[in-house]
C-alpha positions as CSV (number, residue, x, y, z in Angstrom):
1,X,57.4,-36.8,-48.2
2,X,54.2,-34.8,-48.0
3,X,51.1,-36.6,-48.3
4,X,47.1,-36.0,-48.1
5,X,46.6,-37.8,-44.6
6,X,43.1,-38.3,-45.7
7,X,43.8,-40.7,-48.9
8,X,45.8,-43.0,-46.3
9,X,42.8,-43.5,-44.3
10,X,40.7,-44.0,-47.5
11,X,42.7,-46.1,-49.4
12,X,42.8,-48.2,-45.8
13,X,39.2,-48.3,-45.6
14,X,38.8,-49.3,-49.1
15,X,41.1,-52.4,-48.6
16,X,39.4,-53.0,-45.6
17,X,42.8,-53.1,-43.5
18,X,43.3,-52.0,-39.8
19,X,46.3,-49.9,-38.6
20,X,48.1,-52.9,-37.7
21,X,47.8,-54.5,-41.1
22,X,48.6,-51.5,-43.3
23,X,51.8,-50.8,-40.9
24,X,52.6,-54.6,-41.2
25,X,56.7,-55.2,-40.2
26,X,57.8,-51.4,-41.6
27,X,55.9,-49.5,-39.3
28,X,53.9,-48.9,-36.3
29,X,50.1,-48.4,-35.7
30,X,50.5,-45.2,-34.5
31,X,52.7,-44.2,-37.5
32,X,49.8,-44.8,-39.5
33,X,47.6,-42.9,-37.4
34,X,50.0,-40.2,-36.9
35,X,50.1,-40.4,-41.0
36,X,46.4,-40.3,-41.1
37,X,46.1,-37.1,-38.8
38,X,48.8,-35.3,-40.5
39,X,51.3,-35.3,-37.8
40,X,53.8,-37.0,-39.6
41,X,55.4,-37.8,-43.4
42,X,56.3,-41.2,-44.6
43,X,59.9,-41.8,-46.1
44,X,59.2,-42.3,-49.8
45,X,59.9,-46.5,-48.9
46,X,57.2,-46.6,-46.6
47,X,54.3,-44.6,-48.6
48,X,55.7,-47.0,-51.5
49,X,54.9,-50.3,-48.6
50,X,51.0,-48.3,-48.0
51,X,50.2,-48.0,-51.8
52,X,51.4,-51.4,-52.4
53,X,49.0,-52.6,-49.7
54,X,46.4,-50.2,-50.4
55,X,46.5,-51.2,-54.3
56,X,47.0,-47.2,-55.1
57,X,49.7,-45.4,-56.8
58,X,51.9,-43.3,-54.8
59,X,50.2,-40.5,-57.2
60,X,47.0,-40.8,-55.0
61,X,48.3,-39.9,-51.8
62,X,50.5,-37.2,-52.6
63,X,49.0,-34.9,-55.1
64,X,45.3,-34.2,-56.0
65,X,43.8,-35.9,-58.6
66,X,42.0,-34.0,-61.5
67,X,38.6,-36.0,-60.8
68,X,38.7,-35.1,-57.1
69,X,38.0,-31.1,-57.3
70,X,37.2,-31.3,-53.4
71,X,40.7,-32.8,-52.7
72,X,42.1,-29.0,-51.9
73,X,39.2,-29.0,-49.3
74,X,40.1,-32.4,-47.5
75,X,43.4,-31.3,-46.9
76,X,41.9,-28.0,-45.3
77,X,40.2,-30.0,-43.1
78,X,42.9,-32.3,-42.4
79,X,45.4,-29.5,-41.8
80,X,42.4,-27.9,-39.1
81,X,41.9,-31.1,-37.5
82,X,45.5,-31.8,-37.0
83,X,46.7,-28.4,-36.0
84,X,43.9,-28.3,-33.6
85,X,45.5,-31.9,-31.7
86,X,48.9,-29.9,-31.6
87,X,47.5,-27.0,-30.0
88,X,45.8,-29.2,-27.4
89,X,48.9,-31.4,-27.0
90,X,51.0,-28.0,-26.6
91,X,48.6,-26.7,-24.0
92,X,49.0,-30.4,-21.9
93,X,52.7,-29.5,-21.6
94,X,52.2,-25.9,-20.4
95,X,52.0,-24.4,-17.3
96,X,49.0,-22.2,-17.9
97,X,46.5,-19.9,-16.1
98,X,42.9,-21.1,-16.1
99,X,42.2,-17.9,-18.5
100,X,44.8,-19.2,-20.7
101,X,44.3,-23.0,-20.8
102,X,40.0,-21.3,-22.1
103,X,41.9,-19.5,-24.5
104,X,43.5,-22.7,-25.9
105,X,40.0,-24.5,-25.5
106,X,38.0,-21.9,-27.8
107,X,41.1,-21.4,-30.5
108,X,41.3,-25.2,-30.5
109,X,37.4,-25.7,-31.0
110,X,37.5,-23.0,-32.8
111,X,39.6,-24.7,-35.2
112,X,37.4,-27.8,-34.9
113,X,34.2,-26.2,-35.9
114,X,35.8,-24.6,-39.0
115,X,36.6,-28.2,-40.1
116,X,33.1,-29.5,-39.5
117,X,31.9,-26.3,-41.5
118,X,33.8,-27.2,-44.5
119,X,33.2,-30.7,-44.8
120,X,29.6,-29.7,-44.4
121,X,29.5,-27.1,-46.9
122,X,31.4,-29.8,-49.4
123,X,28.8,-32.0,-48.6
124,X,26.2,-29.5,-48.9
125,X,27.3,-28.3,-52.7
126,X,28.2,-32.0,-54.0
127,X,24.5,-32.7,-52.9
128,X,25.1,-35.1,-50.3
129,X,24.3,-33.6,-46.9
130,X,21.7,-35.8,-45.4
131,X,22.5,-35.6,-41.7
132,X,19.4,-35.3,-40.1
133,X,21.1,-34.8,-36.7
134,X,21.8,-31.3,-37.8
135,X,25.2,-31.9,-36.7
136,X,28.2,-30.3,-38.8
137,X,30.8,-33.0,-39.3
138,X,33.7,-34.1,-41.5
């Protein structure tokens, strides 16, 4: 089932759960962190298990919610971020020239930095950008 990998992470941080609790018996950790990146999809049973634990409605993780307007956003950034760890996953398994492993390293931070620039712009226009690193992050 397609999901908004950033509303699991949420609704775990809300409840105040770690990987291991939220995956309790049904799952693994790293099914819930590969959930939380966006590099996998629950069965419809197991995103029932997560909103039960997370005291959300299946509603919240899969589709955006009228009140939310940057939700399209988060999943833009989520979908950056997590095609960005494929890429540099992919380019572990390859047997690649120096030039192209580079090539890998910009498109991949590339893809990094476009993330960092939404989420900063979101901030930015919902009025909440008060880093005052100057650093660009999600």
């Amino acid at each position: 089932m397609s999901i908004i990998p950033g509303r699991v992470r949420e609704a775990r941080a809300e409840r105040g759960l770690s990987l291991a609790g939220l995956a309790g018996a049904e799952v693994s950790r790293a099914f819930i962190h590969q959930l939380e990146q966006g590099l996998a999809r629950p069965s419809v049973q197991v995103l029932e298990v997560i909103a039960r634990r997370t005291g959300k409605p299946v509603s919240f993780f899969t589709s955006a919610v009228e009140d939310r307007p940057s939700s399209h956003l988060d999943v833009v950034v989520s979908d950056l971020v997590a095609m960005s760890k494929r890429l540099e996953r992919l380019a572990g398994t390859l047997d690649l020239t120096e030039v192209n492993r580079e090539a890998f390293r910009i498109v991949v931070n590339n893809l990094r930095n476009g993330a960092r620039l939404i989420a900063a712009a979101r901030r930015e226009a919902e009025g909440s950008f008060e880093d005052p690193s100057g650093r660009l992050e999600p």
